[in-house]
Every structure is written in structure tokens, then in C-alpha cells.
N, C-alpha and C positions, 0 to 999 in steps of 0.2 A: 451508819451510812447516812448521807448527809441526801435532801430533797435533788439537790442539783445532779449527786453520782447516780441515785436511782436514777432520774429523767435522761441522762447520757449514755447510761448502762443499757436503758429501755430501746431509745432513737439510735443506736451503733447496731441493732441485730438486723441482721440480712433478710426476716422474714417478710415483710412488704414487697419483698421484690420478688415474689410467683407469682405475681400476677403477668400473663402473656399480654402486653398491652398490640402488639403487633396482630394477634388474633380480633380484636377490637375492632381493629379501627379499616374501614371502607378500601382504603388506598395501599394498604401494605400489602407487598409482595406476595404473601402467605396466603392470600387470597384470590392470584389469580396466576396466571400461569404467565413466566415473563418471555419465554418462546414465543411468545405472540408478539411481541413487542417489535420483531426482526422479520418481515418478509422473507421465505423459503428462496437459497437462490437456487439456480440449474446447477447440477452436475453436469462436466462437462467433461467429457476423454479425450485422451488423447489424441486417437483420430481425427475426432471433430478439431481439435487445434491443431494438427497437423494439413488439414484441408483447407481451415481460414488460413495459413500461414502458407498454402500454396497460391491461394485468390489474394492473397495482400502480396508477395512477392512479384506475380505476375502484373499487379497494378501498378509495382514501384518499376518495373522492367518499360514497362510503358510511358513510364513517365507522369502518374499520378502520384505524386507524392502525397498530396492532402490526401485524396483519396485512401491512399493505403494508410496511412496515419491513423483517420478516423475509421476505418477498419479494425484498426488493433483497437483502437481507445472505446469503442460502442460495444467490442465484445470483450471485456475483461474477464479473463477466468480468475471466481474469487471461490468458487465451492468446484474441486478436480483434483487428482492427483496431484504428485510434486514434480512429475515427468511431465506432466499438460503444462501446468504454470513456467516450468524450465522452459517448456518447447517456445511460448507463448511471450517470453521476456525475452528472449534472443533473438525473435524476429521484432520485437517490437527495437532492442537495438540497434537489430540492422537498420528499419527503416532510419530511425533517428541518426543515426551514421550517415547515411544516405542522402540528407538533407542539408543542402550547403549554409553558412551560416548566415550571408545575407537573405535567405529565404525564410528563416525560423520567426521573425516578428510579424511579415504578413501572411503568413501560413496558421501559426497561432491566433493570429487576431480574427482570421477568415472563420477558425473553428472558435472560438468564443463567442464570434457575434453571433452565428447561428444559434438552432434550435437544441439544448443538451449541452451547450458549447461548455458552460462553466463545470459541472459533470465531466465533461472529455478532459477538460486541462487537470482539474484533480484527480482522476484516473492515470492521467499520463504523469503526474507528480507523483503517484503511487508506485510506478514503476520505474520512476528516474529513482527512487530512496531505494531500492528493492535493488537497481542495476550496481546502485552505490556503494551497495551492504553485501554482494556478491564481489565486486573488485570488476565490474564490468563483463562477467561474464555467469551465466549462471552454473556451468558445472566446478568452478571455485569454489564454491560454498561448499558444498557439500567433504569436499578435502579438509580444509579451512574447521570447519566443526568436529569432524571426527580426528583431526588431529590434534585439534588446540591452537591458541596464536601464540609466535613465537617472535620474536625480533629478530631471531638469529636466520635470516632469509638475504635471499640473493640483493644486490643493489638493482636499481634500474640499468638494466640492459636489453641486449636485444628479445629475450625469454618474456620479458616485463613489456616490451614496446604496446602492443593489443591492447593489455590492460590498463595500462596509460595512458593509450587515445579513447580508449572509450571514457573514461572518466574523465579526461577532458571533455567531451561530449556532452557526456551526463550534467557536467558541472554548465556548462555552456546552455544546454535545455534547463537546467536549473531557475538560471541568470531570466530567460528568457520568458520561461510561464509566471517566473514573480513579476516581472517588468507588466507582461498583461494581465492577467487573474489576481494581481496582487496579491498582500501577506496572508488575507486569508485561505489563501488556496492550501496553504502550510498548516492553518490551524485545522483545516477540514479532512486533508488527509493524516493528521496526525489521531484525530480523534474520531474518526473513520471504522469502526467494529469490522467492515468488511477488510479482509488480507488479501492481497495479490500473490 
């Protein structure tokens, strides 16, 4: 056996690598606990989104639209049930329904400029993806999952109409918070740990 096979035979053995270099070193994981890293959010029930959702309906009946808007967008249910968050995306529908569409860029702009405003509009991007990924309503999904996706579904008709204005909607509020909060509002909810 020739100097160079010993030396290759010797350097291919996996024994160098026990050592735990992660226990080592200051900054790894293994040394601190990474739940810390994430502020605790509220639990929130349903109730409680059932009662903002009757103080934001009364505000849109009044004709506060912003008002009720920033209602939905300053309490986002991100740690609750799957029935709070349902409850919680179909009022936030309705209001955005509710708002005509020459109103949506100084409505948007009015909550942006304010205090939290860039927060509200990635909030309210959080729920347009989330109305999007339901078909516009949230008790769709829940079908939709437990059945599987199928092509083999109805054409647009009248069954379909609801769900088609709202994603028009959606698609429209889309259009509207990139136009103000620009592209990164997209990177921020995409990359966003918190879920709606």
C-alpha cells in the first residue's frame, strides 16, 4: 500500500465529525430557546370576534367605512380558532365589498399615512391571499380540503356568481394596496410567521 492510499484511506473516515460544533459556539440554536424569538400573541374566541364583528358592522351601517376597515385590520386574529378566524375573514369581506371602488385609493392612502398604517395594509394583504385561497368565502375551504380539487366542477353560473364577485373584489383590493404600500407589502406578508 502506497503513502498516498494510506493518507486517503486515513482523511475518508467519518471519525472527525463528533465533534458537536453547534454546542460550541455562542449563537446556535441549541443554546437558547428560539420561542423567544416570537412575541406570545392573544387567544382570541370566538365570541370576542363575534362582538368586534358586530361594532365593525354597525360602523359600516353608519357609514364609517374606514372606520370599520381599520377595525378589522388593528384586530387581526392570528393565534384563535378556525371558527374566530372563519368568523373574522367574512366580515372583513363584507366590509371590503362594501366599499365602492372610487373610494379604495383614498381610503387606503388615509390608513397608510397614519400611525400603524403600513402594518394595517399588510394585515389587510394577509387577508385578501387568505379570501383568495378560500374562493372568496371562508366556509369553501373547508369542503374544498376535505374533498380534494377536482376540475370536474360546475362552470360559472349563477351557484358561482358570490364567489366571483368577491374575487373580483379581492383581486381589485389586490390592485389597490400594491399601488399604495407598494411590492413590499407582498414580501412582508409572504414572509410573515404570523397566519390569519
Amino acid at each position: 500500500m502506497s503513502i498516498i492510499q494510506q493518507h486517503t484511506s486515513a482523511t475518508l473516515s467519518d471519525t472527525w465529525r463528533t465533534i458537536d460544533i453547534d454546542a460550541l459556539t455562542e449563537d446556535s440554536s441549541v443554546n437558547f430557546d428560539t420561542s423567544t424569538l416570537h412575541p406570545p400573541q392573544p387567544v382570541i374566541s370566538e365570541s370576542e370576534v363575534r362582538e368586534l364583528n358586530g361594532q365593525i358592522r354597525q360602523l359600516l351601517r353608519g357609514g364609517d367605512a374606514e372606520g370599520a376597515l381599520r377595525g378589522c385590520l388593528e384586530t387581526p386574529v392570528y393565534n384563535g380558532e378556525d371558527a374566530a378566524k372563519d368568523a373574522h375573514l367574512q366580515t372583513i369581506l363584507e366590509v371590503l365589498q362594501s366599499i365602492k371602488a372610487s373610494d379604495m385609493s383614498p381610503l387606503l392612502k388615509s390608513i397608510y399615512g397614519s400611525e400603524g398604517g403600513s402594518e394595517c395594509l399588510d394585515v389587510l394583504m394577509k387577508y385578501i391571499y387568505k379570501g383568495m385561497a378560500t374562493g372568496g368565502s371562508p366556509s369553501r375551504s373547508a369542503s374544498k380540503e376535505a374533498q380534494g380539487f377536482s376540475q370536474v366542477g360546475g362552470r360559472p353560473s349563477a351557484a358561482n356568481e358570490p364567489a366571483t364577485a368577491a374575487m373580483s373584489v379581492l383581486l381589485s383590493w389586490h390592485e389597490k394596496v400594491v399601488e399604495v404600500a407598494g411590492l413590499g407589502c407582498i414580501g412582508r406578508t409572504m414572509t410573515d410567521w404570523r397566519r390569519v
